[in-house]
N, CA, C and O atoms as a GROMACS GRO file, in nm:
protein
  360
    1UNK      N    1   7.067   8.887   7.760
    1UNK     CA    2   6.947   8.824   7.708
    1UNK      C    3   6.853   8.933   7.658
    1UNK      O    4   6.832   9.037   7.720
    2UNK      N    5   6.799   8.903   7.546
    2UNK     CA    6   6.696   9.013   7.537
    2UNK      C    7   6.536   9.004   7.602
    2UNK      O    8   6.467   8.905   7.628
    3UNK      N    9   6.505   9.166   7.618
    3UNK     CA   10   6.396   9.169   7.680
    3UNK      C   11   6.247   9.079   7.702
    3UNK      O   12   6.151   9.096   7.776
    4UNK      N   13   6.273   8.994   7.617
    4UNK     CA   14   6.168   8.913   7.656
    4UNK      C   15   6.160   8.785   7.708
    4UNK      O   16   6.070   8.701   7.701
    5UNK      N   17   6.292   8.784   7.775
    5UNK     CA   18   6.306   8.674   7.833
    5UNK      C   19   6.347   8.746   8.019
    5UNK      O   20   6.398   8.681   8.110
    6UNK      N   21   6.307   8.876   8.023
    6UNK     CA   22   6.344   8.956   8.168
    6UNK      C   23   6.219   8.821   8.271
    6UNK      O   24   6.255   8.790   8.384
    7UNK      N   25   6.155   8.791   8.244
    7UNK     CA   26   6.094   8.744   8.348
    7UNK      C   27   6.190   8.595   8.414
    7UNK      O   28   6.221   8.559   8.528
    8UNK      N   29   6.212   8.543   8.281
    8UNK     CA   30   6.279   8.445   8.324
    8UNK      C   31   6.430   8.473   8.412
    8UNK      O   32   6.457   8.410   8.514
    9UNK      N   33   6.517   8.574   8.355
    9UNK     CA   34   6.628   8.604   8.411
    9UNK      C   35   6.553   8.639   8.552
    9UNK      O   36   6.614   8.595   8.649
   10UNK      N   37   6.439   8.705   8.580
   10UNK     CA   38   6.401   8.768   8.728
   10UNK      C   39   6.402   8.596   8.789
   10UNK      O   40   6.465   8.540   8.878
   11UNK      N   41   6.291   8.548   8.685
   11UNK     CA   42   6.315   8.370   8.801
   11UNK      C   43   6.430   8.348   8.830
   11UNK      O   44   6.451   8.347   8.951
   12UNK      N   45   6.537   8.323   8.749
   12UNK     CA   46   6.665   8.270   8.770
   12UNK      C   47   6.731   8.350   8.904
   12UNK      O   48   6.779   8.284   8.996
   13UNK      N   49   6.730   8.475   8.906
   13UNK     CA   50   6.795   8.548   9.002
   13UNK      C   51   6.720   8.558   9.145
   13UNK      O   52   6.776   8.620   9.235
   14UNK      N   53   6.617   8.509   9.165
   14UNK     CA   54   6.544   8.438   9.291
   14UNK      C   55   6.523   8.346   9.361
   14UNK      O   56   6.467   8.353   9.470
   15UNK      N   57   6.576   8.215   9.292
   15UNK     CA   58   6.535   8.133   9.328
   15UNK      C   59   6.617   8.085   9.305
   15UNK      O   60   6.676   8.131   9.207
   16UNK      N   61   6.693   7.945   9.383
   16UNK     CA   62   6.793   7.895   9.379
   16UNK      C   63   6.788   7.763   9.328
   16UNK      O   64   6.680   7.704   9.336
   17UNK      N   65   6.906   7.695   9.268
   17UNK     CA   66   6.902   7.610   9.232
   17UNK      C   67   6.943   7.487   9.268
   17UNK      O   68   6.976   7.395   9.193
   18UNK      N   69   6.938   7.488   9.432
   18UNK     CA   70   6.960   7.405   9.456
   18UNK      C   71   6.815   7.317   9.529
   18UNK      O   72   6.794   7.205   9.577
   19UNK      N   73   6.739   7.434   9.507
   19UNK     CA   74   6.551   7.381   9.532
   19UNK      C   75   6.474   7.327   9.404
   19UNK      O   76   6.367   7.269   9.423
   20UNK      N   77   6.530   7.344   9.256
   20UNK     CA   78   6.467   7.286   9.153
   20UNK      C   79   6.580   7.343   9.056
   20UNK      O   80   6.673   7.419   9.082
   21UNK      N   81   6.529   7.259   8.890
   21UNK     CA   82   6.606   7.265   8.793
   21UNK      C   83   6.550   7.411   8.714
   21UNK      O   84   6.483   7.412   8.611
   22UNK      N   85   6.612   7.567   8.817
   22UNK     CA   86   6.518   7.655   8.752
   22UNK      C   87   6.574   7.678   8.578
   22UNK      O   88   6.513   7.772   8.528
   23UNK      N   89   6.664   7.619   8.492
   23UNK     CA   90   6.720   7.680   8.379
   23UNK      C   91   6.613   7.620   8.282
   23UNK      O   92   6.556   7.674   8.186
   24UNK      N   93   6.598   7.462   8.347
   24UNK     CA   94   6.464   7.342   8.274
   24UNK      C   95   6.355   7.396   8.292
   24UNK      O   96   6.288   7.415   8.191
   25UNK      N   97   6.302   7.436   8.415
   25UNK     CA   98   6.143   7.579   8.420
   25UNK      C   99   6.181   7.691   8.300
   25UNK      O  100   6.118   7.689   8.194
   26UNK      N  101   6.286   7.788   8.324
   26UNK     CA  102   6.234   7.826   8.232
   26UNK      C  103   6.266   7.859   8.078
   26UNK      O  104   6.244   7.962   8.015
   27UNK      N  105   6.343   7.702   8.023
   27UNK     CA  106   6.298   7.686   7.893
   27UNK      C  107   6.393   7.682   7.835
   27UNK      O  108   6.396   7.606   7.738
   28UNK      N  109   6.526   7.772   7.874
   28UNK     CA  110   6.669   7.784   7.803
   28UNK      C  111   6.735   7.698   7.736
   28UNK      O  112   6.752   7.593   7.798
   29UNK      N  113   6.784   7.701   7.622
   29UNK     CA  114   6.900   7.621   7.563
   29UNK      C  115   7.013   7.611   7.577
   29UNK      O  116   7.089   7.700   7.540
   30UNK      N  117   7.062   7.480   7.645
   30UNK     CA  118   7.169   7.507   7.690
   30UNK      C  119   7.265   7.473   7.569
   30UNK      O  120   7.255   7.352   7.547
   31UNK      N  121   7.345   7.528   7.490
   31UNK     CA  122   7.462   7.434   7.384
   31UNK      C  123   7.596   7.488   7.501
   31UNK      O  124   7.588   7.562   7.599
   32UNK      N  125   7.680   7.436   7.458
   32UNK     CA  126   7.868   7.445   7.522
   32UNK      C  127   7.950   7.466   7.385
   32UNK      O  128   7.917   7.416   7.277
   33UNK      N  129   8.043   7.535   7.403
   33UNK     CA  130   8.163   7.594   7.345
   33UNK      C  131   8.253   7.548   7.429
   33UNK      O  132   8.252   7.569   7.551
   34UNK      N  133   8.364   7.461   7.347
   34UNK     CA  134   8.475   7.410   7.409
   34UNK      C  135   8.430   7.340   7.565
   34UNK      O  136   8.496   7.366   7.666
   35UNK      N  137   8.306   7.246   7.568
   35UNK     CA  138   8.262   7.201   7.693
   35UNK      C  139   8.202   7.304   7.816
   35UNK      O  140   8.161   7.273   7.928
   36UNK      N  141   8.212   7.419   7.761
   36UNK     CA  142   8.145   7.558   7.880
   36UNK      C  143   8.028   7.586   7.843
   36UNK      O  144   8.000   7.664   7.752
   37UNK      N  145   7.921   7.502   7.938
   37UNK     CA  146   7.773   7.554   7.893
   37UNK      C  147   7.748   7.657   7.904
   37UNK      O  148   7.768   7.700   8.018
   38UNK      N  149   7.692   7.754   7.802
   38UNK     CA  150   7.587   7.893   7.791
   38UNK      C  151   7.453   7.869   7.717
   38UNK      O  152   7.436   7.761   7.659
   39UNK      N  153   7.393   7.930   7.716
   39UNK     CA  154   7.249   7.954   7.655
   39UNK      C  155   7.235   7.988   7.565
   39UNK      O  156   7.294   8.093   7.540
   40UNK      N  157   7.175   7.944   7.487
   40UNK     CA  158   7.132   8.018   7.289
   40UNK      C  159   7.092   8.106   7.305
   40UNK      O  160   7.155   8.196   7.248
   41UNK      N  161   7.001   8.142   7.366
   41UNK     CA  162   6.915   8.264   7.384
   41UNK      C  163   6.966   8.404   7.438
   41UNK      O  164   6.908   8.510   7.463
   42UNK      N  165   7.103   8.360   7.447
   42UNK     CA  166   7.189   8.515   7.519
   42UNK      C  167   7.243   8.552   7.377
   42UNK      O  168   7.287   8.485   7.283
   43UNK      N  169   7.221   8.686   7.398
   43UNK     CA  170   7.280   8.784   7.307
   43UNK      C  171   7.436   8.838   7.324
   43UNK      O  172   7.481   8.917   7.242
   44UNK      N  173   7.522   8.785   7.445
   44UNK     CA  174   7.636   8.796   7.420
   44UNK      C  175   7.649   8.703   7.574
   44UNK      O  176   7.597   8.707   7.686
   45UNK      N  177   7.774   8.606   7.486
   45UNK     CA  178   7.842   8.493   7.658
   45UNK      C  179   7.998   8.543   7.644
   45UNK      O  180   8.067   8.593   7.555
   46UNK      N  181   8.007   8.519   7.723
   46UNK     CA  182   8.160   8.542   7.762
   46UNK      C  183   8.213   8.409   7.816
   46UNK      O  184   8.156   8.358   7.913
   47UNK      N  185   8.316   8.352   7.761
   47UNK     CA  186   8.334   8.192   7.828
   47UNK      C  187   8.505   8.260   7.861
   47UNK      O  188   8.575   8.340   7.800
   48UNK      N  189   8.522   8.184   7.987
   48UNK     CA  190   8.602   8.233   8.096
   48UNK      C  191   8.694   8.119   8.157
   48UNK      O  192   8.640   8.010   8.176
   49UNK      N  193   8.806   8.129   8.184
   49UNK     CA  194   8.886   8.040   8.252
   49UNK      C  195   8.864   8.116   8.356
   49UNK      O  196   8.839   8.236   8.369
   50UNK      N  197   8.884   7.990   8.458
   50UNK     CA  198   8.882   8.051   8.609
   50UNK      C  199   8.997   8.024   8.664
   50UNK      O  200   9.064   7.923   8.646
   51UNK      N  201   9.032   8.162   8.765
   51UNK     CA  202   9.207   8.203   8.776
   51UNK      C  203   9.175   8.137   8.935
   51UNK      O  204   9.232   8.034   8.972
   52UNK      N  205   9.075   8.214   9.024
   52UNK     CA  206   9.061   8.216   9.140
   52UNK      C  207   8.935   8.222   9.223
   52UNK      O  208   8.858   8.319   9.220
   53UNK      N  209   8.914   8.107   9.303
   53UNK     CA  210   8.797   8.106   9.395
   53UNK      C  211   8.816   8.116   9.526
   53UNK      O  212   8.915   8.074   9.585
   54UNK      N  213   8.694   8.187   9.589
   54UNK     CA  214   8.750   8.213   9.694
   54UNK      C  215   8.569   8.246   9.787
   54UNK      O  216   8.491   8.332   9.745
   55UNK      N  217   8.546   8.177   9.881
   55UNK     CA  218   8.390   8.111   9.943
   55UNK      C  219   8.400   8.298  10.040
   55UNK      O  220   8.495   8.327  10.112
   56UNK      N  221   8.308   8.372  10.018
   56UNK     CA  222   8.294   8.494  10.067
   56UNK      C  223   8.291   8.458  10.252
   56UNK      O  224   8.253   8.348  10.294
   57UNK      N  225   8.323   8.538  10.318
   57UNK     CA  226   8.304   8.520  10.454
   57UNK      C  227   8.227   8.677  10.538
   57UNK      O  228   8.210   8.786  10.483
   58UNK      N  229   8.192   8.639  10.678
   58UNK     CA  230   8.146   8.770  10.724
   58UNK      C  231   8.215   8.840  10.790
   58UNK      O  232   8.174   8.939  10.848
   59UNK      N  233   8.349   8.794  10.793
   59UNK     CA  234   8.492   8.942  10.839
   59UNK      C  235   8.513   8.982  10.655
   59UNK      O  236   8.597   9.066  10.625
   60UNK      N  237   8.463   8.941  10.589
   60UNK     CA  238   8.539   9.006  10.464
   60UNK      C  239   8.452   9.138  10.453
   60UNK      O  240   8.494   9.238  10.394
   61UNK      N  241   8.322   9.131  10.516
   61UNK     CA  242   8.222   9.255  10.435
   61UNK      C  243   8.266   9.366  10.552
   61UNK      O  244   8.287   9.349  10.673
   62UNK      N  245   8.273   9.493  10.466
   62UNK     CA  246   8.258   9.606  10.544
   62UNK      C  247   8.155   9.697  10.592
   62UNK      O  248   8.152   9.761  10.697
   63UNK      N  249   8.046   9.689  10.468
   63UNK     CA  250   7.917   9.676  10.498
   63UNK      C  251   7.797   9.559  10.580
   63UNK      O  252   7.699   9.511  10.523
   64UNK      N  253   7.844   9.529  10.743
   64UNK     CA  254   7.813   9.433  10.794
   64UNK      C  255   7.704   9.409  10.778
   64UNK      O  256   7.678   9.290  10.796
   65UNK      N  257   7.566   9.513  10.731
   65UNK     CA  258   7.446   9.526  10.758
   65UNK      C  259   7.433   9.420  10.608
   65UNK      O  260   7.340   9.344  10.636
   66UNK      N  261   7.481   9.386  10.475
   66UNK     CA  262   7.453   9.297  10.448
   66UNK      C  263   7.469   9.156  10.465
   66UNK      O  264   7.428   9.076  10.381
   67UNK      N  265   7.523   9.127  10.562
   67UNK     CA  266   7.546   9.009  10.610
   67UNK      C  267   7.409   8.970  10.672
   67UNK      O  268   7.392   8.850  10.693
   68UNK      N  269   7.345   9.027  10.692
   68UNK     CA  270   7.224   8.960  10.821
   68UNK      C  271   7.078   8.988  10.650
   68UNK      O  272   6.962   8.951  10.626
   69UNK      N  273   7.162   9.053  10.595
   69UNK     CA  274   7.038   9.098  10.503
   69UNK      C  275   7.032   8.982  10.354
   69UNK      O  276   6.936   8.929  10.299
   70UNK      N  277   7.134   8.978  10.335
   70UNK     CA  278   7.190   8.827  10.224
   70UNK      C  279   7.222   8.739  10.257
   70UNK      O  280   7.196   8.647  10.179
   71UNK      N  281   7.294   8.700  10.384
   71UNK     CA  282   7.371   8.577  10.429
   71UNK      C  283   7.301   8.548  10.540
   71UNK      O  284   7.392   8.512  10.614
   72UNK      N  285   7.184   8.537  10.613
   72UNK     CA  286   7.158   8.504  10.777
   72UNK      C  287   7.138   8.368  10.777
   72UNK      O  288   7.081   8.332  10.880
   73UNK      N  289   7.173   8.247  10.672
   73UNK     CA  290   7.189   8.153  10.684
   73UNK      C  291   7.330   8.107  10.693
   73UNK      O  292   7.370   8.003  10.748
   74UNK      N  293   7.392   8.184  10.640
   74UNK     CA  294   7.548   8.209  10.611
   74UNK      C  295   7.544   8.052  10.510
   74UNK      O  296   7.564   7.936  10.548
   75UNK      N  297   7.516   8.098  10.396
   75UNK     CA  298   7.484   7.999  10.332
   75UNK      C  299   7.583   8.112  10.171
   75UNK      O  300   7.512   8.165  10.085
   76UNK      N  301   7.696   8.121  10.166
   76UNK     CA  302   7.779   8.195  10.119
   76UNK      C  303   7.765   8.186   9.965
   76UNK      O  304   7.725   8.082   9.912
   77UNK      N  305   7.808   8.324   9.877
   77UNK     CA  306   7.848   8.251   9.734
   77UNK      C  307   7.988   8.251   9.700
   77UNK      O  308   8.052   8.335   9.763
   78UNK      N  309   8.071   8.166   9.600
   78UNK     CA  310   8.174   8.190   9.573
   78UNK      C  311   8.209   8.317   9.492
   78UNK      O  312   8.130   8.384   9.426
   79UNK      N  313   8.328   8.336   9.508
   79UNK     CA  314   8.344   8.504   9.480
   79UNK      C  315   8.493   8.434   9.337
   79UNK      O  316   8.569   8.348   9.381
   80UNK      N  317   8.506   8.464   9.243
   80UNK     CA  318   8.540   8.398   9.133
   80UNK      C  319   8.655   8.518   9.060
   80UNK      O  320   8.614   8.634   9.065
   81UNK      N  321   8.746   8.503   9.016
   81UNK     CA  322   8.822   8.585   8.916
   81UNK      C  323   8.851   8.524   8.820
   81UNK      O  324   8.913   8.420   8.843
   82UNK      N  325   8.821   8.556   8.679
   82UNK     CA  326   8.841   8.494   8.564
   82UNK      C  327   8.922   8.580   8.485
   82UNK      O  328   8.959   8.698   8.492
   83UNK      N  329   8.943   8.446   8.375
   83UNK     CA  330   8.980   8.527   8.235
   83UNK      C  331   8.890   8.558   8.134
   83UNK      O  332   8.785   8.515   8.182
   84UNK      N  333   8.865   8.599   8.037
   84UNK     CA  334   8.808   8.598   7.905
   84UNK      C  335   8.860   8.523   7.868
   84UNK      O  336   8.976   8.518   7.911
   85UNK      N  337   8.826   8.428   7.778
   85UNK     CA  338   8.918   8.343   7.678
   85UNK      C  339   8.855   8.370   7.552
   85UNK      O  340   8.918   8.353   7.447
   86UNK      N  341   8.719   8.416   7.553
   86UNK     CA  342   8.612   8.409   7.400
   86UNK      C  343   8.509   8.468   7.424
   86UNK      O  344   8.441   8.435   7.521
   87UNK      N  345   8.476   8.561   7.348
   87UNK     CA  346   8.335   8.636   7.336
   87UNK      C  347   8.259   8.550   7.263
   87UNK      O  348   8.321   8.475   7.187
   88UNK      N  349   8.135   8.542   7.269
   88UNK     CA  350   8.082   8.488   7.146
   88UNK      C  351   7.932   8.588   7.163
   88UNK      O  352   7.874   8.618   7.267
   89UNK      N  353   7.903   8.619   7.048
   89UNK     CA  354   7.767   8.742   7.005
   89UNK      C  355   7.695   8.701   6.898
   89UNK      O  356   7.745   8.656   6.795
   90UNK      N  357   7.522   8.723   6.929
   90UNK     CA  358   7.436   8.692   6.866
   90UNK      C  359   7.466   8.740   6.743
   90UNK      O  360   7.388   8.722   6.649
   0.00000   0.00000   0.00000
């Protein structure tokens, strides 16, 4: 995304979305390629088949000290391996 939309990417990366519609706060366009929503406003998407999911756990980290520091709800994210299938650039 370009720089003038850093505040909004900072909202997005704080706040979760499962407490409000943060993409509708702040303003984004959503269009889809081949049914895979991305944003107009990004300067480069990458649309991705997904190979493998897999829900993170707290025997997986080796660095335990982030577990109590990211997860003390143990409220996990999925951990994802994709393909590329399509670049697409502003």
């Amino acid at each position: 995304m370009p720089e003038k939309y850093r505040k909004e990417l900072n909202y997005c990366g704080t706040i979760s979305g499962r407490d409000e519609n943060k993409i509708e706060k702040c303003g984004f366009t959503v269009e889809k390629e081949n049914d895979v929503p991305y944003f107009a406003e990004a300067r480069l998407t990458l649309i991705c088949k997904k190979l493998y999911a897999k829900e993170l756990s707290e025997d997986g980290f080796i660095e335990k000290k982030y577990v109590d520091t990211f997860y003390s709800d143990k409220d996990w994210h999925v951990m994802y391996i994709a393909e590329i299938e399509k670049v697409l650039v502003e």
